[in-house]
C-alpha positions in Angstrom: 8.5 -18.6 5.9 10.5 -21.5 6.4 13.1 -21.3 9.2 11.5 -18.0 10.7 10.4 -14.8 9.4 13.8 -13.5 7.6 14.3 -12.5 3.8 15.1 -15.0 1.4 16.6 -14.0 -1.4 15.6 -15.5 -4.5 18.1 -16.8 -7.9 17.1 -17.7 -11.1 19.8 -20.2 -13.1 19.9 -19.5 -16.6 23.4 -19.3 -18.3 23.5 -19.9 -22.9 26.9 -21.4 -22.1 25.6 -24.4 -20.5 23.6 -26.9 -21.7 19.8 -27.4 -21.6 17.0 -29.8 -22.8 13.9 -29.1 -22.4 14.1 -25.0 -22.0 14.7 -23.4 -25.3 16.6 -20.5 -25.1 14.3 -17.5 -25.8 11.8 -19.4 -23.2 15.1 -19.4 -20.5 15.1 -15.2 -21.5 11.5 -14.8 -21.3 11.7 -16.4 -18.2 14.0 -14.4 -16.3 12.5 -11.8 -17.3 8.7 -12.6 -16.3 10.4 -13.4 -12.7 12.3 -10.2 -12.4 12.2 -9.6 -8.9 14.9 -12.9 -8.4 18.9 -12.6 -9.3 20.2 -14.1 -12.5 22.9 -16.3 -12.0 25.4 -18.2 -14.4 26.8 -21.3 -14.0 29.6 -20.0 -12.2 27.6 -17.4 -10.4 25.3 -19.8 -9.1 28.5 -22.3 -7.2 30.0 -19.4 -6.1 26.3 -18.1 -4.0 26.0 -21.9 -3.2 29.4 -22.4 -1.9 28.8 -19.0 0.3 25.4 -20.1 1.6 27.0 -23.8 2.8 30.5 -22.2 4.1 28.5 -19.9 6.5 25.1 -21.7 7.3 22.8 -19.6 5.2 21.4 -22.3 2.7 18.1 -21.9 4.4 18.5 -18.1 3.3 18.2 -18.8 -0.6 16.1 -20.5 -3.4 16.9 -21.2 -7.1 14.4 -21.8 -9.6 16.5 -23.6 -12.8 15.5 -22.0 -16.1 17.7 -24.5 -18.2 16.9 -28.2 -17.2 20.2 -29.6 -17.6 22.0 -29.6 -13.7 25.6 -27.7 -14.6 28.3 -29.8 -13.4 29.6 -26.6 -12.0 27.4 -27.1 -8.6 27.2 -30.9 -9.1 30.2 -32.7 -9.5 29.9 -36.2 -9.7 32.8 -37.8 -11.5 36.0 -38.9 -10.1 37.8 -38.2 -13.4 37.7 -36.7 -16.5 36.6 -36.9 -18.9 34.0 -39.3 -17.7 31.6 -40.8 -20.5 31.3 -43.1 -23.3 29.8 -41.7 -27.1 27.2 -44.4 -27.5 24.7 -44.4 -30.7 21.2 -44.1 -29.6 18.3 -43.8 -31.9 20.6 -42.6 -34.6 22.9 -39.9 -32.1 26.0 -39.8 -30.4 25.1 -39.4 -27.0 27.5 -39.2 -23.9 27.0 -42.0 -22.0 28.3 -41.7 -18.3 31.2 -43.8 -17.3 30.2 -46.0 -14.5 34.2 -46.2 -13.4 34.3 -43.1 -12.3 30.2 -41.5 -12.0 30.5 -42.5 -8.8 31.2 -39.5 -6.4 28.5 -39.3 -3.8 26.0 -36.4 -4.3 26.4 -35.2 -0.8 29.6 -34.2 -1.5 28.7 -31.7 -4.1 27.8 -28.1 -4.0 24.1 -28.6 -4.7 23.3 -31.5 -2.5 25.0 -29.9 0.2 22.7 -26.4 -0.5 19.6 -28.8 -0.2 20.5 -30.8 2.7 21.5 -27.3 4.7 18.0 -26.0 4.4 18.6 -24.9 0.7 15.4 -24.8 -1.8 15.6 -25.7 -5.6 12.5 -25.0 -8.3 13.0 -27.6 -11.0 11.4 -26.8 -14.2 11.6 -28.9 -17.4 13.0 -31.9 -18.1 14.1 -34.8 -16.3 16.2 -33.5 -12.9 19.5 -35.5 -12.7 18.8 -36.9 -16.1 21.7 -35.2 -17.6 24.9 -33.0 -16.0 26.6 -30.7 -18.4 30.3 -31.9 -19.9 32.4 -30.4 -17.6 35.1 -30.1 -19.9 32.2 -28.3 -22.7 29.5 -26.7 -20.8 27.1 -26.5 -23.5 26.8 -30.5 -24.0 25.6 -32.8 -21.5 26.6 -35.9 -20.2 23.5 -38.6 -19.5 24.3 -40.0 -15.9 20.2 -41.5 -15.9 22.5 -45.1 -16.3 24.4 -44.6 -13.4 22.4 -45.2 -10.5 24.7 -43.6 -7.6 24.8 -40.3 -9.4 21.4 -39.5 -11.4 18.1 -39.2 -10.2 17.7 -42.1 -8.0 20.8 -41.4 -5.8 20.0 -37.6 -5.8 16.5 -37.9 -5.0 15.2 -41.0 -5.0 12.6 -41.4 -7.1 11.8 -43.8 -10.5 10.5 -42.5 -13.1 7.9 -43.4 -16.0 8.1 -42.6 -19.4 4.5 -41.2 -21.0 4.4 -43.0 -25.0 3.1 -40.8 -27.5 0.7 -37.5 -26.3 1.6 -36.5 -22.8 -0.9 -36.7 -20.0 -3.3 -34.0 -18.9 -2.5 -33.4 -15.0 -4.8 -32.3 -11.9 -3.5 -29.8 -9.6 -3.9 -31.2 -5.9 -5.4 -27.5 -4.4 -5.2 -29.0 -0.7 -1.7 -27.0 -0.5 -3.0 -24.0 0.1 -3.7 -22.5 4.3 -7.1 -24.1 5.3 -6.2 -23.5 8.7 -6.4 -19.9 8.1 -10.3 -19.8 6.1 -12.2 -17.7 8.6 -9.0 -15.0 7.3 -8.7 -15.9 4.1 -11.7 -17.4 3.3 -13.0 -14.8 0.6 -9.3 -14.8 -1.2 -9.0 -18.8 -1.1 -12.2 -19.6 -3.0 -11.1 -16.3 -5.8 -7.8 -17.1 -6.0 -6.8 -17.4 -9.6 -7.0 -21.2 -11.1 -4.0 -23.3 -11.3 -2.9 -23.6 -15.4 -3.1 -27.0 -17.2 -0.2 -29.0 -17.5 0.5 -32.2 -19.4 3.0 -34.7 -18.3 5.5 -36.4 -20.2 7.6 -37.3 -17.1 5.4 -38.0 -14.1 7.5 -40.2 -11.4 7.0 -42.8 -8.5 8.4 -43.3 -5.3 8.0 -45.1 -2.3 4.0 -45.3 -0.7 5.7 -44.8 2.7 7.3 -41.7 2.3 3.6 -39.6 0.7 2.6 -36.9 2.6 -0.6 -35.7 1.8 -0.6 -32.4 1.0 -3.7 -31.5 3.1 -2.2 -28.4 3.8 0.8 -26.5 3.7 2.5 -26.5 7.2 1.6 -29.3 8.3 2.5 -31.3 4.8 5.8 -29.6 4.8 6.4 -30.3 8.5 5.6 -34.0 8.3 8.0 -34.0 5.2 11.2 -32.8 6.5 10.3 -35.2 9.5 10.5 -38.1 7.0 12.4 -37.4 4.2 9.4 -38.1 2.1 7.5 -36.4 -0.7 4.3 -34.2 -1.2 2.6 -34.6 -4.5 1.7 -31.5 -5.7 -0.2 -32.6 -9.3 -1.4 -36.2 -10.3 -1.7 -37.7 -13.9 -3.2 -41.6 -14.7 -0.8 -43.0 -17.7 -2.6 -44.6 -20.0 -0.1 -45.9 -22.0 3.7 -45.6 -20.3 7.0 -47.5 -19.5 9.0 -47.7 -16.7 12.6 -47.1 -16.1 14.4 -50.1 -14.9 17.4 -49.6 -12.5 20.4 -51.5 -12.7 23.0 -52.0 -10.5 25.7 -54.7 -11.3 26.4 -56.6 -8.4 29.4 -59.3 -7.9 27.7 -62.8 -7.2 29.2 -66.1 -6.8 28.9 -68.1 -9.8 27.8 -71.7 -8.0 29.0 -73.5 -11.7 32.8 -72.1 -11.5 32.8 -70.7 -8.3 33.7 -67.8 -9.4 33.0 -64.0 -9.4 30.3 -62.7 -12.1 28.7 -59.4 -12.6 24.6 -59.7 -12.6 22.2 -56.7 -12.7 20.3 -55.8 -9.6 16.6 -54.8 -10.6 16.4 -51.9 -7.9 12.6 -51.0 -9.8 10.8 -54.0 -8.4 10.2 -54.4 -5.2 8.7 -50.5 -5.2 6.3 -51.4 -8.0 4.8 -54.8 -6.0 4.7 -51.9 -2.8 2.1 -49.8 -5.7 0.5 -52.5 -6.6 -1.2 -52.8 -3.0 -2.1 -49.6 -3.0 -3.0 -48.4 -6.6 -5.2 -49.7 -9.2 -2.8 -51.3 -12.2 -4.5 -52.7 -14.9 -2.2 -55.3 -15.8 1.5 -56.0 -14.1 4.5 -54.1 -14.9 8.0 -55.4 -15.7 9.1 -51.8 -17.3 12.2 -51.0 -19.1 15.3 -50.7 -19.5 17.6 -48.7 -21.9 20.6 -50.4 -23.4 20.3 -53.3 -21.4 19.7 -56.8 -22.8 20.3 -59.4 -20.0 17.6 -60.5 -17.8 17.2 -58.6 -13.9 18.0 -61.0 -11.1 16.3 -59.9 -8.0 18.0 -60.1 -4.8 17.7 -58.9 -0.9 19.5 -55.7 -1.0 19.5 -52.5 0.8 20.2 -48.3 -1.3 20.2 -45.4 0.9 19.5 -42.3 -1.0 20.4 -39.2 -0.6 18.0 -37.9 1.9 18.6 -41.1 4.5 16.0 -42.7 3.4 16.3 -46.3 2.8 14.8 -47.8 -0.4 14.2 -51.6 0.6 15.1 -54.2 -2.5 12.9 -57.3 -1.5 13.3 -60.9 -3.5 11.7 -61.0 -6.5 12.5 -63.5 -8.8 13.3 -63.0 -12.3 12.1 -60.6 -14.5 12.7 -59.6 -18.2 13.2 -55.7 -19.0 10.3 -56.0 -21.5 6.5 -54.8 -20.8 4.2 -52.2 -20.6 2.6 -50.5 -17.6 -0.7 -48.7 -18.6 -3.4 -46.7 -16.2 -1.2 -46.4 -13.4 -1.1 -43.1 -10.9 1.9 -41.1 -11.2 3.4 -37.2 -9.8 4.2 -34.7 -12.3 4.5 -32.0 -10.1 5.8 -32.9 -6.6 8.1 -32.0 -3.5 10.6 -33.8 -2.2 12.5 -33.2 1.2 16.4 -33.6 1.7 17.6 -33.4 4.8 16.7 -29.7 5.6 16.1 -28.4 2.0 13.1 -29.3 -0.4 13.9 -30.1 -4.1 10.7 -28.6 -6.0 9.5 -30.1 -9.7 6.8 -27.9 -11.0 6.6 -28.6 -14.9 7.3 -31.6 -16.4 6.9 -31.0 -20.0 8.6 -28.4 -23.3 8.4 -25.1 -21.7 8.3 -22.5 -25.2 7.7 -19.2 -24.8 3.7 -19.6 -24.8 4.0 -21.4 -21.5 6.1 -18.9 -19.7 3.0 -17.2 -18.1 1.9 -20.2 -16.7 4.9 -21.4 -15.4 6.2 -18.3 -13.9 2.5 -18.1 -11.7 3.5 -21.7 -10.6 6.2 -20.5 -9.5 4.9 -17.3 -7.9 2.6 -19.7 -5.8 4.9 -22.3 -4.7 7.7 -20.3 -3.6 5.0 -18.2 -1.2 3.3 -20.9 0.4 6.8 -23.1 0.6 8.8 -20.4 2.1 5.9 -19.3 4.7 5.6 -22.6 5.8 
């Protein structure tokens, strides 16, 4: 296992008096239950263990697998005040809108980030991970914090992600992760080991070409991805028919009319989708999305370090408008990504009912063996 051969205990999240999105409730039960052998924890449970494990070292000691989908603000606390968030109406809802004023405390400094970047390990099921944080001040609502770059899933983990339009996609299971190095041992096992379930995709991701590790096979993918900060893909899907989601962040420019300050939106998308067009197969160019945001992106020069270190390069661009479409484009469903000593896990990127639990508890059978043995 990772870090030597010691026990690792193993938590499962799942608390009805926090939020969720994706993970129904009985499905959340079922869940547990299926994966008996790992500790429940609640909300407050779960800081408390990850609080423990930082204070004396012993992230490296633990895994959580999330069975709601929503991040409890109890182990992620990103705002500076409270409450923090906006009700804006979106396709006919109220939805909590993160405050950009104060969604702005720096991952690393909460309880989660610092689990992961200590040798931690996190198995993300469901929807979206730091799409949403629950209300701190009413755990069972969430706050959206996907429009504030510093805090969601971009500053966490560094990653943009794609939006599947209508029917999600059917994914293929990359089986290079498994021990080749091992076959004249394990030969007979390997090629009967039980197949990988189907899984469609409704939120497959991108990131940055330079930081793929190909999962050829366990160790040494896992080894080469601490190394780098980077990401194994552990499932791939082709999106037919998808958009992708634009990243602004305002940015205080002279105005060379007035000579004076203005506020313009920095396109942060861009310069990683001309890196994929040199090295996937795009059937016409992409200028993505945006949600709520009407003005046009003004590419710049500019430099975001994530989370893990990792520095995401913002090259010239030009101007672009966030309208467009994106179709038959590569993209990760499934996929690991390295922070600092840790590895943040997504595993099923679509509804998880109670049909599905089956299936996504033998995922996670598999993954947590051959990650915590590598």
């Amino acid at each position: 296992m990772r870090g030597g051969r010691r026990f690792v205990e193993g938590l499962i999240y799942f608390d009805e008096d926090r939020a969720t999105s994706w993970i129904n409730d009985k499905a959340g039960r079922a869940l547990v239950d299926r994966l008996w052998r790992l500790r429940k924890v609640n909300a407050r449970e779960l800081a408390d263990v990850l609080r423990k494990a930082v204070d004396s070292g012993s992230a490296s000691d633990y895994f959580v697998v999330f069975a709601r989908d929503v991040v409890p603000y109890d182990v992620y606390e990103v705002f500076t005040s409270r409450p923090c968030y906006q009700i804006k109406e979106i396709d006919g809802r109220n939805v909590k809108m993160a405050d950009l004023n104060c969604a702005k405390q720096p991952p690393s400094n909460t309880l989660l980030m610092k689990f992961l970047l200590d040798g931690g390990t996190v198995i993300w099921l469901g929807d979206i991970p730091f799409w949403y944080v629950t209300d701190p001040d009413n755990g069972k609502d969430k706050v959206d914090i996907w429009n504030a770059p510093l805090v969601s899933y971009f500053g966490a983990l560094g990653f943009v992600q794609v939006f599947v339009d209508y029917l999600p996609q059917p994914a293929v299971w990359l089986n290079e992760m498994t021990y080749r190095e091992r076959l004249s041992g394990f030969l007979r096992r390997w090629l009967h080991r039980p197949r990988l379930p189907l899984v469609l995709s409704k939120r497959p991701i991108l990131f940055p070409p330079e930081l793929k590790v190909e999962p050829s096979h366990v160790r040494k993918a896992m080894a080469e991805c601490l190394q780098i900060g980077g990401f194994v893909p552990l499932a791939t899907t082709y999106v037919t028919l998808g958009l992708v989601v634009r990243i602004p962040l305002p940015v205080s420019v002279i105005d060379p009319t007035r000579g004076t300050l203005k506020r313009v939106p920095q396109d942060l998308v861009e310069p990683l989708l001309k890196k994929l067009e040199k090295t996937q197969m795009f059937t016409r160019r992409a200028a993505g999305f945006s949600i709520g945001a009407g003005a046009p992106y003004i590419s710049t020069t500019l430099g975001v370090t994530t989370e893990s270190g990792q520095s995401q390069p913002i090259l010239a661009g030009g101007d672009r408008t966030p309208t467009g479409l994106m179709s038959f484009f590569e993209a990760y469903p499934a996929w690991i990504r390295c922070v600092g000593r840790g590895v943040f896990v997504r595993l099923w990127d679509n509804f998880i009912e109670e049909k599905d639990v089956e299936a996504v508890a033998s995922l996670v059978d598999k993954v947590t063996k051959d990650i915590l043995r590598a």
